[in-house]
N, C-alpha and C positions, 0 to 999 in steps of 0.2 A: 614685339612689334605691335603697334595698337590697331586696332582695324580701320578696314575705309570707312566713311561712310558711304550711306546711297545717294546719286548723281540727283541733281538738284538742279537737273533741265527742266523748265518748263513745258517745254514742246512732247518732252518723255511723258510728265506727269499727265501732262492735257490726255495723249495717246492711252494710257493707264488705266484713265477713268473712262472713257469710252467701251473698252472692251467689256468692262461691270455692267451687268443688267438691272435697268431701273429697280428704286423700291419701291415696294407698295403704298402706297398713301395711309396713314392710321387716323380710322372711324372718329371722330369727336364723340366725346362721352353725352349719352341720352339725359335729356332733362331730367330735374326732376320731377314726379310725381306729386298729385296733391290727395291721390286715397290715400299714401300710408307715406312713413318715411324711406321704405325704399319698394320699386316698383318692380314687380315678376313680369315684365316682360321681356323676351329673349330674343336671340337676334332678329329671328324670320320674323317677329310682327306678333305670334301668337302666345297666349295667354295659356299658362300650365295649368293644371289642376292642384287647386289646394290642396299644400299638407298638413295632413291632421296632426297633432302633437300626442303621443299616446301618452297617457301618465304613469306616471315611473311606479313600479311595484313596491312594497314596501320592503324594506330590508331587513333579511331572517336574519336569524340570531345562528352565529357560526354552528355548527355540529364539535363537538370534541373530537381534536383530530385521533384518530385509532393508531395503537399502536402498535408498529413495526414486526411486533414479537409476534408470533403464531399462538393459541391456547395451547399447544400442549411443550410450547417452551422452558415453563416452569417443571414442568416431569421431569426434559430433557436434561435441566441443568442442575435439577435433584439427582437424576442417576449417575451424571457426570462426578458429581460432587459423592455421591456414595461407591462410584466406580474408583477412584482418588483415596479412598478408607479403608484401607490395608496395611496390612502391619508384616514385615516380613523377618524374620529370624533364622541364622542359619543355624546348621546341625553340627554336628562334629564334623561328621562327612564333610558336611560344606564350608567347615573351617579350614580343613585338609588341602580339600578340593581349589579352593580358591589361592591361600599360601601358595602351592604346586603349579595353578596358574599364572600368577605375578613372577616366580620364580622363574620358570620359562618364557616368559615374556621380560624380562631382565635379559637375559641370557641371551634371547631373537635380538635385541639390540644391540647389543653389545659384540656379538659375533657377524652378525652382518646374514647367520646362517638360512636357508631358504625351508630346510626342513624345519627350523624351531618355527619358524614364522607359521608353518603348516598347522603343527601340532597346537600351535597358541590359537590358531581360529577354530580346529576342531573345538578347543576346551571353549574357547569362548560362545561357538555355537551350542553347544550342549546349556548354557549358561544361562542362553538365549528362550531354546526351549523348554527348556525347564519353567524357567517365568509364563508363558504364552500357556503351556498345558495345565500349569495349576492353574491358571487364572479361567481358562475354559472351565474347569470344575468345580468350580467356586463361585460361578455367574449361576442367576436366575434359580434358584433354591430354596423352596420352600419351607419352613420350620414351624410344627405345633409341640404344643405341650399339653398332656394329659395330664393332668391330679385328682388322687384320691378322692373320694367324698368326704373318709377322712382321716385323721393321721393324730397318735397319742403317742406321748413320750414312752418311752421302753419298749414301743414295737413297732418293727420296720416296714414300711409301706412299699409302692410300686412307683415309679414315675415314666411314663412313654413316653417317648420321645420320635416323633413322626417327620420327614424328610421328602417334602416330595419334589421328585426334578420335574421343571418345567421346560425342559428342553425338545424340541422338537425331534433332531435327530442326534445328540451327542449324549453317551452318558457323564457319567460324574464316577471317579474313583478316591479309595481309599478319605473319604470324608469323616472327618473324630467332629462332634457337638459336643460342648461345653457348656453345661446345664448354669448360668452367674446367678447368684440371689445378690439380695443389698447387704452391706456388711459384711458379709462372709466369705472366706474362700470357696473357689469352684474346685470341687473334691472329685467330680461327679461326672462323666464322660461317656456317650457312646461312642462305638464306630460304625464306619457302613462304607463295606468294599469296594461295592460297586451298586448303584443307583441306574437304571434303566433310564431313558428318555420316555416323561410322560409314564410315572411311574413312582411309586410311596413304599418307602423301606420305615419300619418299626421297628424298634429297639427302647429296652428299658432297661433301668439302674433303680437300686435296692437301697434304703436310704433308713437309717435308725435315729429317731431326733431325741435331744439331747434337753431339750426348753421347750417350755409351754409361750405361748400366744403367738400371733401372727407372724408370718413368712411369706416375704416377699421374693417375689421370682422376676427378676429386670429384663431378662433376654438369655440369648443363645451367641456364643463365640463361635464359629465354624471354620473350622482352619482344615489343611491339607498339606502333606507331602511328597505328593506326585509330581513328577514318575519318579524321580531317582532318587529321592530324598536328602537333595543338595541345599532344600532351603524349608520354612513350615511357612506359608502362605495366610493370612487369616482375615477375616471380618468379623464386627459383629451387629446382631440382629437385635431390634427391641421387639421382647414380647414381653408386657408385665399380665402378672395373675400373682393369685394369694391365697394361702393352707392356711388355716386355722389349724393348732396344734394344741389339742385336750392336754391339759392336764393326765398327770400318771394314776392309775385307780390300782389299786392292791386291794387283795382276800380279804373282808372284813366278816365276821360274825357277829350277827344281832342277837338280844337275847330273844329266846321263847318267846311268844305273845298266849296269855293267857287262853281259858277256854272263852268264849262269847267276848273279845275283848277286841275285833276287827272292825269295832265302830265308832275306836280309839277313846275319849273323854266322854262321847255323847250318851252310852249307857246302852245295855242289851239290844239286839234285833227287834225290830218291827216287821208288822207288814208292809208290803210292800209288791213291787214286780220286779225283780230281779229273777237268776234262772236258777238261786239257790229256794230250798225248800225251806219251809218258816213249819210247818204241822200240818195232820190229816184228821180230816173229819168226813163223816159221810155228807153224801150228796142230797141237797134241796131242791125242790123245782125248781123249773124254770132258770138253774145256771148255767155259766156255761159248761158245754160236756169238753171243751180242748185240755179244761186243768184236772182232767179225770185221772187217777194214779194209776196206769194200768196193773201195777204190782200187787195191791190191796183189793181190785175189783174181778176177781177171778171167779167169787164165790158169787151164782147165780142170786140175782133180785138186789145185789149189796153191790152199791157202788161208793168210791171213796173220791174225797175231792184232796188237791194238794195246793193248800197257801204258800204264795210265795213270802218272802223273806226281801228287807227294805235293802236295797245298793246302798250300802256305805261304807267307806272306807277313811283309813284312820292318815292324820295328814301331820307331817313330820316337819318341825321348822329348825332351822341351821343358823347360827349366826356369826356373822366375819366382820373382824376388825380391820377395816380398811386406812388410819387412820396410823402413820409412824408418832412415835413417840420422839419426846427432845432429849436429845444424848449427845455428847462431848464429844465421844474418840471416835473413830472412823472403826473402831471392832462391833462397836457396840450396834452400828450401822450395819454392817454386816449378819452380824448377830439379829438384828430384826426382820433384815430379809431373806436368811434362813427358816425363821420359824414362822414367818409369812407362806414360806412356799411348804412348807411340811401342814402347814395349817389347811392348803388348798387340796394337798393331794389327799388329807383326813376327809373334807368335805367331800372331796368328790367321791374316794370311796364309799361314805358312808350315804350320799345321797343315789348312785346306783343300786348297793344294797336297799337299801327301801324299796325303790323301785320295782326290783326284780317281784319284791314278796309284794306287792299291789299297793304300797304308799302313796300317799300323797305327800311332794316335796316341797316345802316351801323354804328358801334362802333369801335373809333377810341382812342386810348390810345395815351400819352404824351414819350411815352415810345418806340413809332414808332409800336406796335400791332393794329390790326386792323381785324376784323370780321365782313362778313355780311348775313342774311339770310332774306328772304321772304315769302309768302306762299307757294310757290311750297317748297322750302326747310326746313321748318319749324321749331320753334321758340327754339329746341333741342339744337342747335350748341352756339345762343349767351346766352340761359342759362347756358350751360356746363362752356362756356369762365367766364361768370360773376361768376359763384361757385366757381372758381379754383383761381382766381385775388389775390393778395397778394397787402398790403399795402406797398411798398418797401423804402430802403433807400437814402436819398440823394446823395452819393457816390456810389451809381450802376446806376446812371444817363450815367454813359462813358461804361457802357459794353454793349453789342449789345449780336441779338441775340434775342431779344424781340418776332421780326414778327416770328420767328419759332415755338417760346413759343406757343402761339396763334395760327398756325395754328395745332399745335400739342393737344390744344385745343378742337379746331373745327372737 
C-alpha cells in the first residue's frame, strides 16, 4: 500500500502556520571598519581589550625517548639465561627409576587401573622433586680457588677449594666441585655434605704435576645429587687463574771451590766491609773502637783491631740453546725436545746448586735473553724464566725482542 499524502487544504495549512510563533528578525551584518580589516567590536557597542600575541618559544630539541627496560634488567636476563645452564644426567638409579616409571604408566593405560594411575603420580611426583631440591642447592653458591705460591714437577702441592652458600635461610647438600683447567681432564674433585646458610665449607685435593710451564685453571663444574640420587644436576662456574710450574730440580754436586777462590776470576780477598774478617793488627789513635777484636784485646794496655774483608762473590753463567735444529723425520723432532727438556732440568738444578753455596747466577740464551739472580734475590726469577722457555724455530732467529721476553719473565 503506498501512503497518503498530507491534505492539501488551504484553510488547514493557513490554521497551521498561525499556531507557530513568529521568528525573530536576523541583525544585518555591521559595516565595515576603516581602522583595520576587521573590527572588535561586539554586540553591546563596547570595545574589548587588546590581545597581546605572545611569541612562540623556540622549539627543544626532542630528549631520547628512555627505555622501557628497568637498569637492572640486564642482571635479570643474565640470571635467567644462567638459571637455563644446566646440564642434567641420570644415574643408574635413574635409568631404572624412570624405565619402572613409563612401564607403569603403559600399564595405567592400558588397564583403565585406578591404583596404577596412583602409583604413576606418586613416582612422577618424586620426579618432580627431585628436580626443585637439587636445583635449590645448586642456586646462589659461591666458589674460590686457592693456589700455591708454588708448584715443581715431581712434587705435589695443595689446591683449596672454598664454597660459600649465600643463602639466607636454606642450606645446600651433598655438593662434589670440579676443579676444569684448559686442555686437560678434570681429575680433581671435592665434596661438601652439607653447606650452612650464610656459611663457607673448605676442602682441598693433592695434585703431582707431570710438565713444566703455565696452567691454566678456567672455572669450577658444581653439580649435585640430592636427595635421591635419581638424576646429577650441574652448572658451570668461570673462574680463571694461573700456576706457573718450575721445572724439576735433582741433587747435583759441585766441585770444591778452592782456598781464597770465592771471588771467582777476580783474584784473592780485599779490604773491604763485609762481616767476614780480612786480618788483625793493633790499634792506632783515633779509630774507631766498634772494630776492636774483643778476642785478641784481653791483655791490659793491647788492643787489636779487625779489618774487614771485600763482599764478593763468584758469578756463574749457564747457557741454553733455544733455537730447534732442521731435521726430516718427526723422531728426530722428538729427539730434540727430549734433550731440550733434560737440558732445562740440568740448568735448573745446577743453577739452585749455586745458589745455595752464595753464587751468582747468570742464564744467558743464544737468542740474546738473559737472567740473573743470587741469594739476596732468590732462585724464583730464573725458575720462572726456565718454566716459560719454549723450544723455538730456526727462522725466528732474525726477530728481536728476546731480552724483553725475559725480562717480562723475571
Amino acid at each position: 500500500m503506498t501512503p497518503k499524502s498530507p491534505p492539501q487544504d488551504t484553510e488547514v495549512a493557513a490554521r497551521f502556520a498561525d499556531t507557530q510563533p513568529p521568528k525573530a528578525p536576523v541583525p544585518p551584518p555591521p559595516p565595515p571598519s576603516d581602522a583595520g580589516p576587521q573590527s572588535l567590536r561586539g554586540v553591546s557597542g563596547q570595545v574589548p581589550h587588546a590581545v597581546e600575541k605572545r611569541p612562540k618559544k623556540p622549539l627543544r630539541a626532542s630528549a631520547p625517548k628512555r627505555s622501557r627496560r628497568r637498569p637492572n634488567d640486564a642482571a635479570k636476563t643474565k640470571r635467567r639465561r644462567k638459571f637455563w645452564q644446566r646440564k642434567l644426567r641420570f644415574t643408574r638409579e635413574g635409568r631404572y627409576f624412570l624405565g619402572i616409571t613409563m612401564g607403569v604408566g603403559f600399564a595405567a593405560i592400558n588397564t583403565g587401573n585406578n591404583l596404577l594411575y596412583l602409583l604413576l603420580g606418586l613416582m612422577l611426583s618424586l620426579i618432580i622433586v627431585s628436580g626443585v631440591m637439587s636445583e635449590i642447592s645448586l642456586r646462589h653458591l659461591a666458589v674460590k680457588r686457592r693456589l700455591p705460591a708454588r708448584a715443581q714437577v715431581g712434587r705435589s702441592h695443595l689446591v683449596e677449594i672454598e664454597v660459600f652458600n649465600e643463602k639466607e635461610h636454606v642450606p645446600s647438600y651433598a655438593i662434589e666441585v670440579e676443579d676444569q683447567r684448559a686442555e686437560q681432564p678434570a681429575d680433581k674433585r671435592c665434596f661438601f655434605l652439607k653447606i650452612s646458610p650464610r656459611s663457607a665449607q673448605v676442602a682441598a685435593y693433592r695434585r703431582l704435576p707431570s710438565q713444566r710451564g703455565k696452567e691454566s685453571h678456567v672455572g669450577f663444574r658444581i653439580a649435585t645429587r640430592f636427595p635421591f640420587g635419581l638424576f646429577e644436576k650441574s652448572r658451570e662456574v668461570d673462574c680463571d687463574d694461573d700456576l706457573i710450574i718450575y721445572p724439576k730440580v735433582e741433587t747435583v754436586r759441585l766441585p770444591n771451590q778452592g782456598r781464597g777462590e770465592r771471588s771467582g776470576d777476580t783474584g784473592p780477598l780485599g779490604r773491604g766491609h763485609s762481616e767476614e774478617t780480612f786480618a788483625l793488627r793493633p790499634m792506632r789513635d783515633g779509630e774507631d773502637p766498634r772494630d776492636l777484636y774483643w778476642r785478641k784485646s784481653t791483655v791490659p794496655g793491647q788492643f787489636v783491631m779487625r779489618e774487614r774483608a771485600e763482599q764478593m762473590h763468584r758469578e756463574v753463567q749457564l747457557k741454553l740453546d733455544v733455537y730447534r735444529k732442521e731435521v726430516d723425520s718427526e723422531e728426530e723432532r722428538e729427539a730434540q725436545d727430549e734433550a731440550f727438556e733434560l737440558r732445562i732440568i740440568d740448568l735448573a738444578s745446577r743453577a739452585v746448586a749455586h745458589i745455595k753455596r752464595g753464587d751468582r747466577v747468570l742464564i744467558k740464551t743464544n737468542a740474546d735473553e738473559r737472567i740473573s739472580a743470587g741469594r739476596s734475590r732468590g732462585i724464583d726469577p730464573l725458575l720462572r724464566f726456565l718454566a716459560l722457555v719454549e723450544l723455538r724455530e730456526a727462522s725466528e732467529s732474525a726477530i728481536p725482542g728476546g731480552k724483553n721476553d725475559a725480562e717480562a719473565a723475571a
